[in-house]
LUMVOVO-109953 format. One record per residue (C-alpha): residue number from 1; residue in three letters; z negated, y negated, x negated. Coordinates in pm, 1 decimal. Layout:
BEGIN
<node num="NUM" residu="ALA" Z="Z" Y="Y" X="X"/>
...
END
This chain:
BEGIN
<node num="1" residu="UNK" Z="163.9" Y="1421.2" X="-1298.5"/>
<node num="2" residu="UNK" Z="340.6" Y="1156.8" X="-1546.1"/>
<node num="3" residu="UNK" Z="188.7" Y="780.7" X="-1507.6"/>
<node num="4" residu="UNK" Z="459.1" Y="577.3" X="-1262.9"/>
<node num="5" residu="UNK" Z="210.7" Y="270.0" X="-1281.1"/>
<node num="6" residu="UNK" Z="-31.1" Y="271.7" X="-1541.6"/>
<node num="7" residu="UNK" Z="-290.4" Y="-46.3" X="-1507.0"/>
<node num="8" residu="UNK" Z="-508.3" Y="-90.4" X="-1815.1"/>
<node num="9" residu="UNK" Z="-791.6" Y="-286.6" X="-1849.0"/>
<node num="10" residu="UNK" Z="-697.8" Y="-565.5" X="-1605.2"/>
<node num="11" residu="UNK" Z="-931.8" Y="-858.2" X="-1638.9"/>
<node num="12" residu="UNK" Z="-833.6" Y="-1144.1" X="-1416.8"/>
<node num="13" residu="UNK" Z="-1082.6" Y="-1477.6" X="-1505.5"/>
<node num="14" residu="UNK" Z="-1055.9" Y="-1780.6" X="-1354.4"/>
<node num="15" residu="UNK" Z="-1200.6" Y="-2119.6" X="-1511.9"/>
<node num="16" residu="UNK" Z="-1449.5" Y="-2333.0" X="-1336.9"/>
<node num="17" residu="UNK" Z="-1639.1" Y="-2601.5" X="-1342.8"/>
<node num="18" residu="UNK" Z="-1960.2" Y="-2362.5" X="-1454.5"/>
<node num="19" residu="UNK" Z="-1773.1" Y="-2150.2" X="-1673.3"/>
<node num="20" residu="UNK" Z="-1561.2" Y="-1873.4" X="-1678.3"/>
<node num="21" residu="UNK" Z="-1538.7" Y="-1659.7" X="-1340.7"/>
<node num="22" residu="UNK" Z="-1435.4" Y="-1272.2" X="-1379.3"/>
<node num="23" residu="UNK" Z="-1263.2" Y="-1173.2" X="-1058.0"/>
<node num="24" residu="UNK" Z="-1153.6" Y="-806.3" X="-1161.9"/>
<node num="25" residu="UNK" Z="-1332.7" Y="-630.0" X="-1500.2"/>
<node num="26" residu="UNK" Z="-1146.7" Y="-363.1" X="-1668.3"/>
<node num="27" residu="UNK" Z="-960.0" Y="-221.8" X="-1410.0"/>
<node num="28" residu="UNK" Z="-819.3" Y="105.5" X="-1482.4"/>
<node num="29" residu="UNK" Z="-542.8" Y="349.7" X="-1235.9"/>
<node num="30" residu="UNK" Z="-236.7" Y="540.2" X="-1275.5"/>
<node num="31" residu="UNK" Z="-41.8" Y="600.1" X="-1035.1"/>
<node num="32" residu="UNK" Z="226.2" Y="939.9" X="-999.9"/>
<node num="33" residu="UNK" Z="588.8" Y="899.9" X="-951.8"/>
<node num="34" residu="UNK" Z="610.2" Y="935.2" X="-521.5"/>
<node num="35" residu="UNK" Z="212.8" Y="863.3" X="-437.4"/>
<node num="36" residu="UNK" Z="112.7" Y="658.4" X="-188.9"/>
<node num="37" residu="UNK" Z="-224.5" Y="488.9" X="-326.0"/>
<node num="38" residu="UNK" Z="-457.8" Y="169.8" X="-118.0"/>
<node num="39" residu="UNK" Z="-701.9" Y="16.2" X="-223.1"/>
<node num="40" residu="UNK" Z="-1006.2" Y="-82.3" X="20.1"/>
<node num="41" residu="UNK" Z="-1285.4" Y="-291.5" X="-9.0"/>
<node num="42" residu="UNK" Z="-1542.4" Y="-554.1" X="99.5"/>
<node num="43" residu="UNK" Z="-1328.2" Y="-940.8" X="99.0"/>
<node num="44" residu="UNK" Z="-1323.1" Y="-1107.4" X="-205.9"/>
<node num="45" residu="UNK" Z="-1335.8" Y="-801.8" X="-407.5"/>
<node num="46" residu="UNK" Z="-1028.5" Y="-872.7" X="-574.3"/>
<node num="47" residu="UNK" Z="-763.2" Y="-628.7" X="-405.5"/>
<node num="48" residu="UNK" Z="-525.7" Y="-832.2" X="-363.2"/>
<node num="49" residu="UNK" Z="-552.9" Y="-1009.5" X="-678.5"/>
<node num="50" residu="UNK" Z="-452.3" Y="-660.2" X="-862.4"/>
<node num="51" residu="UNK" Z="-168.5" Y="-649.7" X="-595.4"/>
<node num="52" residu="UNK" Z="-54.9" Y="-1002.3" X="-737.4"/>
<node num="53" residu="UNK" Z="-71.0" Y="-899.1" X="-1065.2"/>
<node num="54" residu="UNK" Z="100.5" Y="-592.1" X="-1065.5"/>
<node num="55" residu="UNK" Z="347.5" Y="-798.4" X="-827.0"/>
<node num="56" residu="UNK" Z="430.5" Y="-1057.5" X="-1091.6"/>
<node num="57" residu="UNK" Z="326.2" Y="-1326.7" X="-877.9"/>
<node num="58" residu="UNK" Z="-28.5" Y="-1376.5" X="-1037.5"/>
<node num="59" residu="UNK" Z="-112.6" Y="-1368.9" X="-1461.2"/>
<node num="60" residu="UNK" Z="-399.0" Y="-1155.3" X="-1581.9"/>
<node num="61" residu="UNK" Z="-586.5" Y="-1247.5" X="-1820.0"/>
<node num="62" residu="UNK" Z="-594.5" Y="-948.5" X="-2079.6"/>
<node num="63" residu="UNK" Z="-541.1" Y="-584.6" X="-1995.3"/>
<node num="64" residu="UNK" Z="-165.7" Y="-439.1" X="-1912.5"/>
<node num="65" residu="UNK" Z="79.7" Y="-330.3" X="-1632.0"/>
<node num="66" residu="UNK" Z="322.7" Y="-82.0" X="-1704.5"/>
<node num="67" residu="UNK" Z="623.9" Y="63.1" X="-1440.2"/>
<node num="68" residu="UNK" Z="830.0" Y="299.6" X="-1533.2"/>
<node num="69" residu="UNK" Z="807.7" Y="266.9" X="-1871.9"/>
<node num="70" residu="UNK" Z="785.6" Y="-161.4" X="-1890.5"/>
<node num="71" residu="UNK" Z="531.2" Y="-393.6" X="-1877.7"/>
<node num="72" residu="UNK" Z="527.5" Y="-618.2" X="-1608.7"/>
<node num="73" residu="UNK" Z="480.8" Y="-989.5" X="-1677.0"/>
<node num="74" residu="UNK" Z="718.6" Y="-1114.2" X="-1393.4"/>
<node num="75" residu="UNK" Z="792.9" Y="-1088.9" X="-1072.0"/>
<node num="76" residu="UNK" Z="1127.4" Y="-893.4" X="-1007.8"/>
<node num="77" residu="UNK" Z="1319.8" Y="-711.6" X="-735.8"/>
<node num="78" residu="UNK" Z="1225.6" Y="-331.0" X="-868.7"/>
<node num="79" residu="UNK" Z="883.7" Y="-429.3" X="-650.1"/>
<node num="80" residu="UNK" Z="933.8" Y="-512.1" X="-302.6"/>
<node num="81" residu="UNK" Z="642.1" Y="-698.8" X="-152.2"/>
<node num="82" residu="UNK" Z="498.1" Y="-705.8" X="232.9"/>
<node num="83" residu="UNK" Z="224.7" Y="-999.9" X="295.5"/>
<node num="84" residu="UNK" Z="-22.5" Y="-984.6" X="541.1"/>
<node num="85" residu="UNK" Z="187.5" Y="-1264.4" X="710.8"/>
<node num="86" residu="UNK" Z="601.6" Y="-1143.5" X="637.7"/>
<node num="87" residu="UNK" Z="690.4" Y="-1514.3" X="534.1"/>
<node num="88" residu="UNK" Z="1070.4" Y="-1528.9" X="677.1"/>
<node num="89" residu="UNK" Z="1246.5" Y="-1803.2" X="685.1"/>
<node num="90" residu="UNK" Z="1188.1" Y="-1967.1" X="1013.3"/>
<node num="91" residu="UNK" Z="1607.9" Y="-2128.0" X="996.3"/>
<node num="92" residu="UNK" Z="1733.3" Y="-1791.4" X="923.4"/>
<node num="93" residu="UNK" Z="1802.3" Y="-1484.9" X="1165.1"/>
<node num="94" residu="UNK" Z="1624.9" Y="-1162.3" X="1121.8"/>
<node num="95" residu="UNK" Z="1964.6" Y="-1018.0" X="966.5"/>
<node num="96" residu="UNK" Z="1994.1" Y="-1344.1" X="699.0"/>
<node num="97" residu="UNK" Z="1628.4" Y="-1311.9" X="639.1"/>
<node num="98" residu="UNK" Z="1760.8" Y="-946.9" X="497.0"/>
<node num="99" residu="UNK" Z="2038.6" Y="-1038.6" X="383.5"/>
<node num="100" residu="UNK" Z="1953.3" Y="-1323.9" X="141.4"/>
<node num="101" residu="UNK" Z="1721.2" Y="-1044.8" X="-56.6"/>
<node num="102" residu="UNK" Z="2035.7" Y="-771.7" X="-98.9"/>
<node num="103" residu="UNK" Z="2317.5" Y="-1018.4" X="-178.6"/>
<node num="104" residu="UNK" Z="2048.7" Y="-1144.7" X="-499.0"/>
<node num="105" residu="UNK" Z="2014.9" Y="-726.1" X="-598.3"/>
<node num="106" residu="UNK" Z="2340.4" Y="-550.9" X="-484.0"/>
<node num="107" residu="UNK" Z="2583.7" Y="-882.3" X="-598.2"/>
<node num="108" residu="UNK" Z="2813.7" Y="-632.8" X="-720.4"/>
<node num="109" residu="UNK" Z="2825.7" Y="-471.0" X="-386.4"/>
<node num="110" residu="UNK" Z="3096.1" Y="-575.0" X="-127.7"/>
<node num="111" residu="UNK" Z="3031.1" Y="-757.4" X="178.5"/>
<node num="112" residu="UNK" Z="3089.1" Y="-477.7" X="382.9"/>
<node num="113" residu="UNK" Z="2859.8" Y="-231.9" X="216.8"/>
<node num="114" residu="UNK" Z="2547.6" Y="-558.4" X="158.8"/>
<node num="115" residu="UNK" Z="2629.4" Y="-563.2" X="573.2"/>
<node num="116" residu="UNK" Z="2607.9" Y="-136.4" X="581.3"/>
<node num="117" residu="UNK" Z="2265.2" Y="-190.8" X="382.6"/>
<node num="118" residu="UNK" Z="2108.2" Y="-488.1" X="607.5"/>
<node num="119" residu="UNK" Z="2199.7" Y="-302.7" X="978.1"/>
<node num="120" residu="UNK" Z="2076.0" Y="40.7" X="859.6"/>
<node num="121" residu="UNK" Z="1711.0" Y="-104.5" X="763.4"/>
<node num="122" residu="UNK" Z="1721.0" Y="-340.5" X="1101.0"/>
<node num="123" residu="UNK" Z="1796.3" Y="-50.0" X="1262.3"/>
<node num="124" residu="UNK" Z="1530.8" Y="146.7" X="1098.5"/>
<node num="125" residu="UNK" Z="1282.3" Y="-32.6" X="1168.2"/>
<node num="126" residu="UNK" Z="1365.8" Y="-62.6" X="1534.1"/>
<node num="127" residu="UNK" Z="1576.7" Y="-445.1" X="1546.6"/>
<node num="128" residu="UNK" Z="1877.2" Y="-341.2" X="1621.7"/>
<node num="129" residu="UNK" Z="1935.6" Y="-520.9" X="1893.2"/>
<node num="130" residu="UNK" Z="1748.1" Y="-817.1" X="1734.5"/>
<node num="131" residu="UNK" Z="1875.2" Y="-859.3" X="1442.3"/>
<node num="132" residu="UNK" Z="2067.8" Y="-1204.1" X="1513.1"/>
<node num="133" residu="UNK" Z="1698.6" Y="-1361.9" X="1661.4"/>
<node num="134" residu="UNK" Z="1543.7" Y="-1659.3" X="1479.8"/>
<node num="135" residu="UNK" Z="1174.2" Y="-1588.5" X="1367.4"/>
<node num="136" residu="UNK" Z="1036.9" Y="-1793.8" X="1655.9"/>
<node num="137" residu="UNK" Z="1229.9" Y="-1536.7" X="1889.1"/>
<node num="138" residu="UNK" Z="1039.8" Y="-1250.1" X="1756.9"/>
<node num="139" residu="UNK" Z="674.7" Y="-1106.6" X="1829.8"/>
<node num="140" residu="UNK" Z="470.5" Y="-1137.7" X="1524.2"/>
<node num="141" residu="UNK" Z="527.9" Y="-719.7" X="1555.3"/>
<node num="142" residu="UNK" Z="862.4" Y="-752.5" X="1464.8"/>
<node num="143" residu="UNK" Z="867.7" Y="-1043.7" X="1236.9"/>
<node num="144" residu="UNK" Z="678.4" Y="-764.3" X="1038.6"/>
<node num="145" residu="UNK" Z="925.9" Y="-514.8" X="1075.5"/>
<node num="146" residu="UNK" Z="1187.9" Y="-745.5" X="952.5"/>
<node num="147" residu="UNK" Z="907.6" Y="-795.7" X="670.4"/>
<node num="148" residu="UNK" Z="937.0" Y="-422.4" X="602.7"/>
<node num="149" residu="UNK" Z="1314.6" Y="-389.8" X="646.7"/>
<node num="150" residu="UNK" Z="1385.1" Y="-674.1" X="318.9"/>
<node num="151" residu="UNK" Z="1148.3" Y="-516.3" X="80.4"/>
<node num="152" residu="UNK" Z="1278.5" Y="-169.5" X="153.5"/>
<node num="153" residu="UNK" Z="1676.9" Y="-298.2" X="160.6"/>
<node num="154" residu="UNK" Z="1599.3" Y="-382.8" X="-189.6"/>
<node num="155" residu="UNK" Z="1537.5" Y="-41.3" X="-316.7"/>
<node num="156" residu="UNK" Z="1262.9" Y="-105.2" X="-550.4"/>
<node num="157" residu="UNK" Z="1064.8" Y="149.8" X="-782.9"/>
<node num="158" residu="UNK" Z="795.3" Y="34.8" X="-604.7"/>
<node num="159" residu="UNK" Z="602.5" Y="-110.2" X="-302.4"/>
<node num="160" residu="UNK" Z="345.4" Y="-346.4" X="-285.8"/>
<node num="161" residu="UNK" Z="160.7" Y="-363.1" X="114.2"/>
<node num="162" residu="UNK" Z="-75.1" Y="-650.6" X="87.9"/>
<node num="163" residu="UNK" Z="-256.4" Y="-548.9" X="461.5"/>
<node num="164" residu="UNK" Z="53.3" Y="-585.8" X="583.1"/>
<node num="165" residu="UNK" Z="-86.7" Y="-463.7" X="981.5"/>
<node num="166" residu="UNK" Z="-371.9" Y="-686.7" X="955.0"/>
<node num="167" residu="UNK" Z="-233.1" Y="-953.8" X="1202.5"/>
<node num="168" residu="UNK" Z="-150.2" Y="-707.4" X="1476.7"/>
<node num="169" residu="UNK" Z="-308.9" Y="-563.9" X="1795.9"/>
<node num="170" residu="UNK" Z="-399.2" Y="-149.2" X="1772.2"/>
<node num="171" residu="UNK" Z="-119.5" Y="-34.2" X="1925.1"/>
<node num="172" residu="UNK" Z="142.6" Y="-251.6" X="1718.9"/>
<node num="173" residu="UNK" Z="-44.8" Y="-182.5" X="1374.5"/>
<node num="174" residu="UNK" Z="-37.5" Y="229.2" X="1490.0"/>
<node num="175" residu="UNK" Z="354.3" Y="197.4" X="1567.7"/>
<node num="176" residu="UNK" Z="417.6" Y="-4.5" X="1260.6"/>
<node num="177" residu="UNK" Z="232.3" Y="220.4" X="1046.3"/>
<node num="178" residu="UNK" Z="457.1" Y="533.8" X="1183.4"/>
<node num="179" residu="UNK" Z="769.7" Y="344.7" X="1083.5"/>
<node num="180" residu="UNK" Z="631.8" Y="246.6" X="730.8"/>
<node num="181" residu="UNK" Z="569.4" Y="631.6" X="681.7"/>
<node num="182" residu="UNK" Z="879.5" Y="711.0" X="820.9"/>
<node num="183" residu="UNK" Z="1030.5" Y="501.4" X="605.0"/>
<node num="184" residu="UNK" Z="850.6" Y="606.2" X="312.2"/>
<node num="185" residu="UNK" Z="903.5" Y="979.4" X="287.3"/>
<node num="186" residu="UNK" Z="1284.9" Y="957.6" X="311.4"/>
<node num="187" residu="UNK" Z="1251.2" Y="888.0" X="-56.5"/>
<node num="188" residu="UNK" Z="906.7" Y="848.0" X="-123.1"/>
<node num="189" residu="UNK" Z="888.1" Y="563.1" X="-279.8"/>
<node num="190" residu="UNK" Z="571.3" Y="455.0" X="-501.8"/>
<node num="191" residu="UNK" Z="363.0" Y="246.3" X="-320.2"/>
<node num="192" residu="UNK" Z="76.9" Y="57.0" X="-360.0"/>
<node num="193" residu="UNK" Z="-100.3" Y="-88.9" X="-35.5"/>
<node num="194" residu="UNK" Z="-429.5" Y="-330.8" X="28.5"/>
<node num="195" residu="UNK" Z="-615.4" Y="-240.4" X="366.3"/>
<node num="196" residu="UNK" Z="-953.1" Y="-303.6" X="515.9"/>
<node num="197" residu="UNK" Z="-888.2" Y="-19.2" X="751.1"/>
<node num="198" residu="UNK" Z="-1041.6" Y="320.4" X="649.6"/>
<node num="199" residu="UNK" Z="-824.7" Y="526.4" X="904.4"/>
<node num="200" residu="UNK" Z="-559.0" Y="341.4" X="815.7"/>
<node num="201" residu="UNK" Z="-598.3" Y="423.6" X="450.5"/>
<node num="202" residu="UNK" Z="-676.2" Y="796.6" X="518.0"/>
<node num="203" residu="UNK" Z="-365.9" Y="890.0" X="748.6"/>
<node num="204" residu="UNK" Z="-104.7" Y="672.2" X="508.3"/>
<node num="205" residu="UNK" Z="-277.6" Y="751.0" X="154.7"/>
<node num="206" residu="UNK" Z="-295.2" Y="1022.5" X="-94.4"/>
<node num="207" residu="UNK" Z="-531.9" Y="923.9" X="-309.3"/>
<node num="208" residu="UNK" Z="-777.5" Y="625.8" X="-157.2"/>
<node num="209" residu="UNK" Z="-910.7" Y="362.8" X="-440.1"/>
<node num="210" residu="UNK" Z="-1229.4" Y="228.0" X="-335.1"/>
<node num="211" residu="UNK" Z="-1320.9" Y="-118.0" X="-524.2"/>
<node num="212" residu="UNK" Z="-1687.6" Y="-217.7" X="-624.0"/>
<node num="213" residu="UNK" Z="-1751.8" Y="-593.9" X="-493.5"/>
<node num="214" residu="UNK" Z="-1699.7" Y="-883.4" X="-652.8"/>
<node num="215" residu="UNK" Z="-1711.3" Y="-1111.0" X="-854.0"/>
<node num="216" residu="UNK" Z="-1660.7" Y="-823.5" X="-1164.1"/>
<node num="217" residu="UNK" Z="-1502.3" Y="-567.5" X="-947.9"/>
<node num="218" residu="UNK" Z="-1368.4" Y="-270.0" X="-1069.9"/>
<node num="219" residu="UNK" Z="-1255.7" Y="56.7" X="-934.5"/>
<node num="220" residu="UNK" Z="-1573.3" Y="214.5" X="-766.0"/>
<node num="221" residu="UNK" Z="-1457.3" Y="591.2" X="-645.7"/>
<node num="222" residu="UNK" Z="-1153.7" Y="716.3" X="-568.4"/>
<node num="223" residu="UNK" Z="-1036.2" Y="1044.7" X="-328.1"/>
<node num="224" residu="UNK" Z="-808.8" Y="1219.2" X="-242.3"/>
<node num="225" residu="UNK" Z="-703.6" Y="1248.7" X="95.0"/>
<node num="226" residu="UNK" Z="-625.5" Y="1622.6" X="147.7"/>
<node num="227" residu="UNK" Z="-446.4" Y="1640.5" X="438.7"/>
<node num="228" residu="UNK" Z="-58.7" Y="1790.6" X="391.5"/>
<node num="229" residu="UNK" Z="202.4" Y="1546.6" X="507.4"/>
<node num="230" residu="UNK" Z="399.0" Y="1477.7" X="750.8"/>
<node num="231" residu="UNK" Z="61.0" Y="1413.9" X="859.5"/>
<node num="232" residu="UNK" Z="12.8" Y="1359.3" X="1273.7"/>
<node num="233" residu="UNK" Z="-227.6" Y="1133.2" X="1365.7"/>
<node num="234" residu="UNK" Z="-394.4" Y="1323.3" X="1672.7"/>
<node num="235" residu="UNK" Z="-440.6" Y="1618.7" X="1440.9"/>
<node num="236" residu="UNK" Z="-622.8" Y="1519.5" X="1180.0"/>
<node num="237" residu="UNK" Z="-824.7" Y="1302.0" X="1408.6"/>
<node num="238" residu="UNK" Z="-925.9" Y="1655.2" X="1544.1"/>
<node num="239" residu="UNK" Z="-1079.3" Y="1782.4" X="1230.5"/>
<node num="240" residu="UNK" Z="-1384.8" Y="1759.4" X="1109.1"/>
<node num="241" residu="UNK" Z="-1269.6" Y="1694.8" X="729.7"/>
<node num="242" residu="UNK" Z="-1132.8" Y="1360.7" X="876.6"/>
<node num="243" residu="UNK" Z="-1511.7" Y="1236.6" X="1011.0"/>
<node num="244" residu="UNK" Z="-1630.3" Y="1389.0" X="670.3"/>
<node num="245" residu="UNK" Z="-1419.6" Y="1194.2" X="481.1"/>
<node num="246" residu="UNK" Z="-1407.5" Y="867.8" X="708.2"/>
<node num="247" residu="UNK" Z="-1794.1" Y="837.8" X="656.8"/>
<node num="248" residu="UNK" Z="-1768.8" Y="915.8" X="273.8"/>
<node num="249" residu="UNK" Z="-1573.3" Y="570.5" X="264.1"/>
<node num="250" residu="UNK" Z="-1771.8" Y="411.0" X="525.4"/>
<node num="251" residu="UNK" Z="-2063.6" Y="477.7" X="326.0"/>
<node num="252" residu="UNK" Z="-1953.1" Y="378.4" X="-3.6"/>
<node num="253" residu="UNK" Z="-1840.5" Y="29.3" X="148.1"/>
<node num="254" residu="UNK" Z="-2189.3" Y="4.5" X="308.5"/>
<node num="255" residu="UNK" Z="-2408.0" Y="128.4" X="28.6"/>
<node num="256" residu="UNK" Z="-2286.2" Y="186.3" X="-253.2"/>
<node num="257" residu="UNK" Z="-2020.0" Y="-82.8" X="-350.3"/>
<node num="258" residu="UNK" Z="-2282.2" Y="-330.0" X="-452.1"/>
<node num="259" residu="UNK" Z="-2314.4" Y="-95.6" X="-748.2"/>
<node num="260" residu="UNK" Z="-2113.9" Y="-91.9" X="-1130.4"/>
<node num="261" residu="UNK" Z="-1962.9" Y="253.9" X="-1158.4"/>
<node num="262" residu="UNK" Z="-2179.8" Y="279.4" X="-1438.3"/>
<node num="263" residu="UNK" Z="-2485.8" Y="220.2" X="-1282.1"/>
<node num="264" residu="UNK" Z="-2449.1" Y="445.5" X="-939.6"/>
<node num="265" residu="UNK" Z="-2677.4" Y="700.3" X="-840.9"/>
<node num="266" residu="UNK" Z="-2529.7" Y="1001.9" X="-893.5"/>
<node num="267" residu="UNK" Z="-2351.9" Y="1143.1" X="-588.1"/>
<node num="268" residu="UNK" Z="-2115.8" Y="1471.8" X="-512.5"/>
<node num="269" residu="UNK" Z="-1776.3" Y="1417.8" X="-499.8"/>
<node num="270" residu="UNK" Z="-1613.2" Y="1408.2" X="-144.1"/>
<node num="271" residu="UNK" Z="-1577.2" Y="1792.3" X="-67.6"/>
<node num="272" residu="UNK" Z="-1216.4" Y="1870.2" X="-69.5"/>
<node num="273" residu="UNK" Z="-1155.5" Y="2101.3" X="205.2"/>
<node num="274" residu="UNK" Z="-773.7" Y="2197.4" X="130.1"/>
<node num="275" residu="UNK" Z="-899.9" Y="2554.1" X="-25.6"/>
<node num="276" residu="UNK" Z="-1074.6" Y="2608.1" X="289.8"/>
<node num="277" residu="UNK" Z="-795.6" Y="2537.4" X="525.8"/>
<node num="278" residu="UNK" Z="-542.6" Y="2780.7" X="296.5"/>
<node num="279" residu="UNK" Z="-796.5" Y="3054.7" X="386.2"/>
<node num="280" residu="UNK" Z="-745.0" Y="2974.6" X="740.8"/>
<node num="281" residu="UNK" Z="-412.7" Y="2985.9" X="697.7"/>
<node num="282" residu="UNK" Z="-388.7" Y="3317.1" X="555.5"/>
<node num="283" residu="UNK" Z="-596.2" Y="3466.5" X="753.5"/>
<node num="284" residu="UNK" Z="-415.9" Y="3341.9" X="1046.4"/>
<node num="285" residu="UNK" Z="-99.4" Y="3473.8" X="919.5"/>
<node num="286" residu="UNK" Z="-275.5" Y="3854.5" X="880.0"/>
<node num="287" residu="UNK" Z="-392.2" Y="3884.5" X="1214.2"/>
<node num="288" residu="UNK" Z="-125.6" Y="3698.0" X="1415.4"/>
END
């Protein structure tokens, strides 16, 4: 697959009053046209501080981000962004909130069509019939989903999730997490997401980007999560690849991510049980 995102040898250093601090150290990833990557890790590790970068929002120090073919060194509306927190503006509606986003991207767009492109994502994301509500009138639920409705609106190469479901109760992260996917594979956009939730990162991810801890942190592992989308959420909880690979990350957070790459013990890679389950399938299909 051809490099969408291509991170090189991000370093990210900070001065202080002892000297030099090195957040991130030679971070390396590429990322495929279409995948849907996270990154996990213990706080402080410096996830979100790669998000940032690649963002435009935060310098490195020496390395390179490429998208689609340019280096990043700004922020710009080909990324949309979702914070932990969605940031509206508390004097606009949920629908201005939107709006003020597409009129900045789609200027050349008439009013009509910007108002076709606003309702559709409102709607999308469930707020149709909230759309004209003021911040403080929403539930911090769907403050987020007006969160999620701007960056998609925008259309942007990419997305950047920055634990965007970290806020919310269970059941509101699990619905919001459904409409993000649902969202997503309409077009499948490239995204790039922060979590501290493993089973959050297994049923949204592809590949899952586990980060050594900081200060000095650099990619640790990575896997790839081998279940075939559209993925349910009951069903995969029901194998026993999930609990394999759910303890895999589990134990690399616990053990292991104290350790430089170069330095680990040497381990087996997560056992990818897709060959196994196209056996099953075929022999289903003989005998049924």
């Amino acid at each position: 697959m051809k490099p969408y995102l291509e991170i090189s040898k991000l370093n990210k250093i900070y001065p202080t009053p002892k000297g030099p601090a090195v957040i991130v150290k030679d971070f390396d990833l590429t990322i495929g046209k279409g995948e849907f990557i996270t990154l996990i890790g213990h706080s402080g590790c410096g996830k979100s501080t790669v998000l940032s970068i690649v963002a435009g929002l935060s310098d490195l120090t020496t390395g390179a981000v490429v998208l689609a073919g340019r280096e990043v060194n700004a922020a710009g509306p080909d990324r949309g962004v979702v914070f932990q927190a969605p940031c509206l503006l508390p004097w606009f509606t949920a629908y201005q909130n939107v709006m003020l986003g597409v009129e900045q991207v789609f200027f050349t767009a008439s009013p009509e069509e910007r108002h076709q492109i606003v309702e559709y994502y409102l709607h999308v994301v469930g707020l149709g019939d909230s759309m004209q509500k003021y911040p403080s009138e929403l539930s911090g639920g769907m403050r987020q989903r007006v969160g999620i409705a701007r960056a998609f609106a925008l259309s942007p190469k990419m997305l950047l999730l920055d634990e965007p479901f970290g806020m919310l109760d269970s059941l509101t992260r699990y619905e919001l997490q459904q409409v993000l996917i649902d969202l997503w594979k309409k077009d499948q956009k490239t995204a790039l997401m922060v979590t501290h939730d493993v089973d959050e990162a297994i049923f949204l991810s592809d590949r899952i980007v586990m980060m050594s801890d900081g200060p000095e942190a650099e990619v640790g592992d990575i896997v790839r999560v081998p279940f075939a989308r559209p993925r349910d959420r009951r069903e995969i909880m029901e194998m026993p690849e999930y609990y394999e690979l759910r303890e895999y990350l589990i134990e690399f957070l616990n053990e292991r991510s104290h350790d430089r790459p170069s330095k680990m013990n040497p381990r087996p890679a997560f056992r990818d049980p897709e060959p196994i389950w196209s056996k099953i399938n075929e022999i289903q299909k003989i005998t049924a």
